[in-house]
Each structure stands twice: as structure tokens, then as C-alpha cells.
C-alpha positions in Angstrom: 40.7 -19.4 5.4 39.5 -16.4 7.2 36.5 -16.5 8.8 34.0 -13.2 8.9 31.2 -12.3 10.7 28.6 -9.7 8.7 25.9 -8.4 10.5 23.7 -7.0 8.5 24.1 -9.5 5.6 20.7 -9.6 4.1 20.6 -5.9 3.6 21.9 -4.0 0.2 25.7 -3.2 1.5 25.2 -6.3 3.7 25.0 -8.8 0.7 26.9 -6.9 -1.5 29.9 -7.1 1.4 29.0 -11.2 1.7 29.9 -11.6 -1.9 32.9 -9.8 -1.6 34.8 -11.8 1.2 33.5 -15.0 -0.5 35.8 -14.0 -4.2 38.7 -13.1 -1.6 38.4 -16.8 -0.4 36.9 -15.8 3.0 34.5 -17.8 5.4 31.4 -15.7 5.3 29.0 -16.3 8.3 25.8 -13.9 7.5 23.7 -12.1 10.6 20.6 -10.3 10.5 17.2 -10.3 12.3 15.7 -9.6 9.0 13.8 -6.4 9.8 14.4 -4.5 6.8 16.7 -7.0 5.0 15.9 -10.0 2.5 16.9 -13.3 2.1 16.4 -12.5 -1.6 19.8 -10.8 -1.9 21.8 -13.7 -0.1 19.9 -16.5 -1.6 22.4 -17.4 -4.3 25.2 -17.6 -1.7 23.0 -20.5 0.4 24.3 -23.3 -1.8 28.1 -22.1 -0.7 29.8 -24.1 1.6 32.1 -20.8 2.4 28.7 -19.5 3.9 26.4 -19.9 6.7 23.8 -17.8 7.6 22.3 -16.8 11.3 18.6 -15.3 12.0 19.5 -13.4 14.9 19.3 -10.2 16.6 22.3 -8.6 17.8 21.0 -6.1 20.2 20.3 -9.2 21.8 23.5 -11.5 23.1 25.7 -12.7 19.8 27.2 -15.9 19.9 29.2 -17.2 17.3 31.1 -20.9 17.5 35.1 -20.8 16.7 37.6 -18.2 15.6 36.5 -15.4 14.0 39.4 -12.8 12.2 36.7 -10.6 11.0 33.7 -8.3 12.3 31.7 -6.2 9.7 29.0 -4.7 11.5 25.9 -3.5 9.4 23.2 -4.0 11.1 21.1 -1.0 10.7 17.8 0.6 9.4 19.6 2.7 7.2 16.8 5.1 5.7 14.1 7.7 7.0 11.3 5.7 6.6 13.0 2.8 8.7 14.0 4.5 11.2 10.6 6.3 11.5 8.4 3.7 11.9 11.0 1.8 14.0 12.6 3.9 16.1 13.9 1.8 19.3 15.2 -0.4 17.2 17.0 1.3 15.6 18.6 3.2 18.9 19.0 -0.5 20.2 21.0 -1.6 17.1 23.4 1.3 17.4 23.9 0.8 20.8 23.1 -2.6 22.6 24.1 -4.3 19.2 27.4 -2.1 18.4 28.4 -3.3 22.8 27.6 -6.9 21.8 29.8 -7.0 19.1 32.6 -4.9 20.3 32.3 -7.7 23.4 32.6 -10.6 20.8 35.5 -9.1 18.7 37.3 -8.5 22.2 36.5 -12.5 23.4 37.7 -13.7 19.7 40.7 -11.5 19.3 39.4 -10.4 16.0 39.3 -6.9 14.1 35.9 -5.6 14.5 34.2 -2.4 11.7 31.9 -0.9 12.2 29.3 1.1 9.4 29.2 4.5 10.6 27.1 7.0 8.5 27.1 11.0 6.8 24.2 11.5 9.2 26.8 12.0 12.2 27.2 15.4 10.7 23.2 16.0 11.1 22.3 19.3 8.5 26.2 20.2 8.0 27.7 23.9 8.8 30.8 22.9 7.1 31.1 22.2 3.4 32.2 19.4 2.0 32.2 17.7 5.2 35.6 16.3 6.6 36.1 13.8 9.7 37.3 16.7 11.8 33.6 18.4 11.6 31.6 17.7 14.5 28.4 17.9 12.9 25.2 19.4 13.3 22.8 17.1 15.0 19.3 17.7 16.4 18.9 14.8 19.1 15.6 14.8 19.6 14.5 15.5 15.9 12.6 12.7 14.0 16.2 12.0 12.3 18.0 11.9 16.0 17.2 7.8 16.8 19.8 7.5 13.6 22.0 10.2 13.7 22.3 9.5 17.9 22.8 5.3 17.2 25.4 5.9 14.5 27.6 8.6 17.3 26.9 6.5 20.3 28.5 3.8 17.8 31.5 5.5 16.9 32.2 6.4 20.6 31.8 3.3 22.0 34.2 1.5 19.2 36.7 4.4 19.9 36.1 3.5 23.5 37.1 -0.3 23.5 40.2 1.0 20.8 41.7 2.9 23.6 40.8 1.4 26.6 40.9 -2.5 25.8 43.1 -2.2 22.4 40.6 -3.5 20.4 41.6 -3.7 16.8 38.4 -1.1 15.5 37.6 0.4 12.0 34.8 2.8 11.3 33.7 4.1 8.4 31.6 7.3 7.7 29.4 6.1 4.7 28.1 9.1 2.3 24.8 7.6 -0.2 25.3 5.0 -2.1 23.2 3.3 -4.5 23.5 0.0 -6.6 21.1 -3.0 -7.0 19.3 -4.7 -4.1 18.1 -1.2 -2.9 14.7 -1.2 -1.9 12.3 0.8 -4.0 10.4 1.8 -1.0 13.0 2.7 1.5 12.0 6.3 1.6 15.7 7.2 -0.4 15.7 9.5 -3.5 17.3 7.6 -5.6 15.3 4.3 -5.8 11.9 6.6 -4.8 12.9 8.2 -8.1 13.4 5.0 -10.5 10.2 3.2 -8.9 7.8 6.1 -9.7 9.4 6.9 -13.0 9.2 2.6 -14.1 5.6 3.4 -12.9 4.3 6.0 -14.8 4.1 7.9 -11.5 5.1 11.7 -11.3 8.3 12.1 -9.3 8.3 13.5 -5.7 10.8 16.2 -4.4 10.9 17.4 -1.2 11.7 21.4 -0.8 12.4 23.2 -3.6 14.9 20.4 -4.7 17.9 22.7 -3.8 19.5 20.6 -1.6 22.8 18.8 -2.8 23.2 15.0 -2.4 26.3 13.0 -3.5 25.8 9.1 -4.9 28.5 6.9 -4.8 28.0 3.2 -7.0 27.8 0.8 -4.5 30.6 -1.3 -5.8 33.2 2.1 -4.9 31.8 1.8 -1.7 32.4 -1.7 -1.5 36.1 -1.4 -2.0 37.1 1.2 0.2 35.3 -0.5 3.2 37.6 -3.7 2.3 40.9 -1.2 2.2 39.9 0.3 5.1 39.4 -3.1 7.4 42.8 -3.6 5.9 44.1 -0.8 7.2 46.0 -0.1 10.3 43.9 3.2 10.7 41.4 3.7 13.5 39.9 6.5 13.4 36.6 7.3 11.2 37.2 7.8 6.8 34.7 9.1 4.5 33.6 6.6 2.3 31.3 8.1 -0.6 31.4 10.0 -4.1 32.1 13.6 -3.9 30.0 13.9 -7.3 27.8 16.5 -5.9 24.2 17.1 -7.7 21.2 18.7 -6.4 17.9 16.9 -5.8 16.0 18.5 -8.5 18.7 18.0 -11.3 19.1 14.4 -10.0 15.0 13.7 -10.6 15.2 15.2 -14.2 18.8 12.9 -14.6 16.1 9.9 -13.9 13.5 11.0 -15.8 16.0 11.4 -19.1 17.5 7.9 -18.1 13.8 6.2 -18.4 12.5 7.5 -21.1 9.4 8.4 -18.9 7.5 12.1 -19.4 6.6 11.9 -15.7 6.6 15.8 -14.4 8.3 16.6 -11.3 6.0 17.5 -8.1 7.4 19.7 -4.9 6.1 18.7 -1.4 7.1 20.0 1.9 10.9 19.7 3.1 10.8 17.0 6.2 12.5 18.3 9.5 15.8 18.2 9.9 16.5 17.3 6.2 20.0 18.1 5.4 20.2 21.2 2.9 24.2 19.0 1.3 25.9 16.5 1.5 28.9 15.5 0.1 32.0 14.0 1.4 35.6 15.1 2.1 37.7 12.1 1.0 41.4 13.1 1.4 41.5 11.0 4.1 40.4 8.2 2.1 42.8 9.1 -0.6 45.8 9.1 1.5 45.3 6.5 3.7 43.6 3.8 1.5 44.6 4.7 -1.8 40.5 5.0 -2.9 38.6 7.4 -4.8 35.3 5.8 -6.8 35.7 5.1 -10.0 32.2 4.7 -11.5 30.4 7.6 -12.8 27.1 8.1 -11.8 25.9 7.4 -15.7 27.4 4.4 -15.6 26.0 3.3 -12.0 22.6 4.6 -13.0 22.6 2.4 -16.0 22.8 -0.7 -14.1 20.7 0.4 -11.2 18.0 1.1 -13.7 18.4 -2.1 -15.0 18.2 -4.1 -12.5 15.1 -2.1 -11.0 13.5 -2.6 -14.4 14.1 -6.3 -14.1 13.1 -6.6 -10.6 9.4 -4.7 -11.1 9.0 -7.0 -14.3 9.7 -10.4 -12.7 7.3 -9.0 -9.8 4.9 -8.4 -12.5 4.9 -11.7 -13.8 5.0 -13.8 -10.5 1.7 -11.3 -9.5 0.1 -12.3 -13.0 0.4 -16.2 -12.1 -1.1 -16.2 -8.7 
């Protein structure tokens, strides 16, 4: 049985990663310090005996007993208003975290990913963006703590690759959406759902020209497992090169609701990328991946389980 470390494992793509290597008969052991993650989405794995789960830090020293085959590092605030209101954590996550684990993986002999982002190419000049771009990145911008964690990251796996030989994956992932997103993470799509489930008028930033691309996070899922799989080092877009813009994404959610909630324009934050949407030939080639799940059929069960979520909230707030 293997045995794999995720970092990250109460968070959305955390959780969702846990249940994965549990069906393909792996040893889960679940990190995270629980900043912006929930024990709610790993709950139903605590029974398991193929789990265990660590509160624990990484930027701080990691330690795990026995082998380990398998590191899957997610440990992140992974959304605007995360990494806004805590921004040396999340430089120290990227960084002090990414060197800790690199360090483990090294002492264990075991093959190490790392969760890379679409935010290393900042406000992209090139369109759709491939792994060759460099990116556009304003350092010191409000969006620079994540943008600069997530490049330190990749250069520091690429680092231990070539000088110690490490065994190293990353992946570049594009927006994904699925349920166990948090409806106040500051992200369009489940900002969207939650004010439309609550009569609330939808909020777009700019003029709603700005392109995104949403892949379902079960896609995503797969081509981070192909890709730790792999023999391939260097970084692969992971996402859905379904490209929409913001504006026709809020009236997508507002026919998918059944709400009459109008749309509402505020200013465009700084540094806000004007599109998004990944190159994935690399992917293709290498992994043998492209997403298969449309964005009406993702939607439909991201709705739903939104829906659920607010109404069992609902009804635990009506007992107290």
C-alpha cells in the first residue's frame, strides 16, 4: 500500500485529492494548519483506517513517521480574499513550507508535487497562456504575496530536481470549481451561486469583459493524478480551456437558479487579470488529459450542492 502525504487536505482540491488516493487503495495521511480549510470536507474519511490526519503547519518543520512514496503539496490560501487579509502566510506557505517538504521528500526518497497556479502568469500578454510564457507579474501588487509564493515554489522544486535529483511534479492549475468551495472565498464562481441562492443582486467587477476558464473539479482531479504518474518534470497546465467572460458567466448563474437577481458593476481590483485560459497541449501529449465535463454539467452539481449546503445551514441556525 502506498503511503501519501497531502498537505493541504482539508481544503476543496485538498479533500477532493484525499478521496482519490483512498479508491486507488493508497495510505492517505492528511496535513493542514486549518487556516482556510475545514474539517467538514475530510470528516467522512476520519472513520478510515487508510487515513490519518495531522493539524500542523508546514511552514513550520514537517515530520512524518515511516516511508512515504507520495508528496502532494496543497497547502495554500488559494483566493484573493485569503491572501489579502493573510498575506505572510501565505508568502511563508510558498516558500518556508514548499523547502520543508522538498527536504522531507529528499530524506524519504519519495516523489514530491507540488500545486502551482495560472497566477504565475500575473495579467497575461500572451493568449491562451502556454508553460513557455513567463508571465506578467506585478511583485509588489496586492496579488504579488500569491503570484511571488507560487514562482518561488516552482523554482525551488526545479532547484532540488536538478541539483539533488529529486523526483518533482508541478502543476500550473487554471480555476476550478466543484463542491466544497467556499461561498465566501472572494472567487466568481461560488460569489455568484451564494448571492444568487440569496436573493442577492450579483457583483461584477469591471465591465465583466474579462475572460475566465472553469474547469469541474473532478478533470482537475485526474490530470494531477496522471501527472504525479508521470515521468515529466517540468510545469503542465491543468484547467478547462472553456473560455467565458465574467459577465456571460453571471447571467449563465442567474439562468441556472432561477433567480431575477440583476447584475451590479463595481470597480476592477488592481492587478485583476483581463483572461485567463489555459494552453493544454502539453497536458494532452504528455498525460493523455483533456476535461471531460462541461461546464453545464459541473454547474448542475455545484449548484446543488451549494443549495444543499445553505439549506442544512438554515436549519441547524433555526435549532439553536
Amino acid at each position: 500500500m502506498k503511503r501519501v502525504l497531502i498537505t493541504g487536505a482539508a481544503g476543496f482540491l485538498g479533500s477532493h485529492l484525499c478521496d482519490r488516493f483512498i479508491k486507488e487503495g493508497c495510505h492517505v495521511i492528511g496535513m493542514d494548519n486549518l487556516i482556510t480549510g475545514s474539517l467538514d470536507n475530510i470528516e467522512h474519511l476520519m472513520p478510515k483506517k487508510e487515513f490519518e490526519f495531522y493539524h500542523h503547519d508546514v511552514s513550520k518543520f514537517v515530520h512524518v513517521a515511516g516511508d512515504i512514496d507520495y508528496i502532494l503539496h496543497f497547502a495554500s490560501p488559494a483566493s484573493p480574499i485569503d491572501y489579502l487579509q493573510i498575506p505572510i502566510q501565505t508568502l511563508k506557505v510558498g516558500s518556508l513550507g514548499t523547502h520543508n517538504l522538498l527536504g522531507l521528500a529528499k530524506a524519504k526518497k519519495a516523489r514530491i508535487l507540488v500545486a502551482s497556479t495560472s497566477e504565475v502568469y500575473g495579467d497575461p500578454l500572451v493568449h491562451p497562456q502556454n508553460e513557455d510564457y513567463w508571465g506578467n507579474v506585478n511583485p509588489i501588487g496586492p496579488r504579488g504575496v500569491y503570484d511571488e509564493a507560487k514562482r518561488f515554489q516552482e523554482a525551488i522544486t526545479m532547484a532540488y530536481h536538478t541539483f539533488h535529483g529529486l523526483e518533482t511534479r508541478i502543476v500550473r492549475i487554471f480555476n476550478t470549481y466543484g463542491p466544497r468551495m467556499r461561498l465566501n472565498d472572494g472567487r466568481a464562481l461560488p460569489a455568484f451561486i451564494g448571492q444568487a441562492l440569496q436573493g442577492k443582486d450579483l457583483t461584477v467587477f469591471g465591465d465583466g469583459s474579462q475572460t475566465r476558464s472553469f474547469c469541474y473539479v473532478d478533470d482537475l482531479v485526474e490530470g494531477i493524478y496522471r501527472l504525479l504518474l508521470s515521468d515529466y518534470a517540468h510545469p503542465v497546465n491543468v484547467g478547462n480551456p472553456d473560455e467565458i467572460s465574467i459577465k456571460d458567466f453571471a447571467e449563465e448563474i442567474i439562468k441556472l437558479t432561477g433567480t431575477d437577481q440583476k447584475i451590479i458593476y463595481k470597480p476592477l481590483p488592481k492587478d485583476d487579470p483581463k483572461q485567463r485560459k489555459p494552453d493544454i497541449t502539453r497536458a494532452k501529449e504528455i498525460l493523455d488529459w483533456e476535461p471531460k465535463v462541461s461546464r453545464a454539467e459541473g454547474l448542475q452539481k455545484t449548484y446543488a450542492y451549494f443549495k444543499d449546503y445553505l439549506e442544512k445551514n438554515a436549519q441547524k441556525a433555526s435549532q439553536i
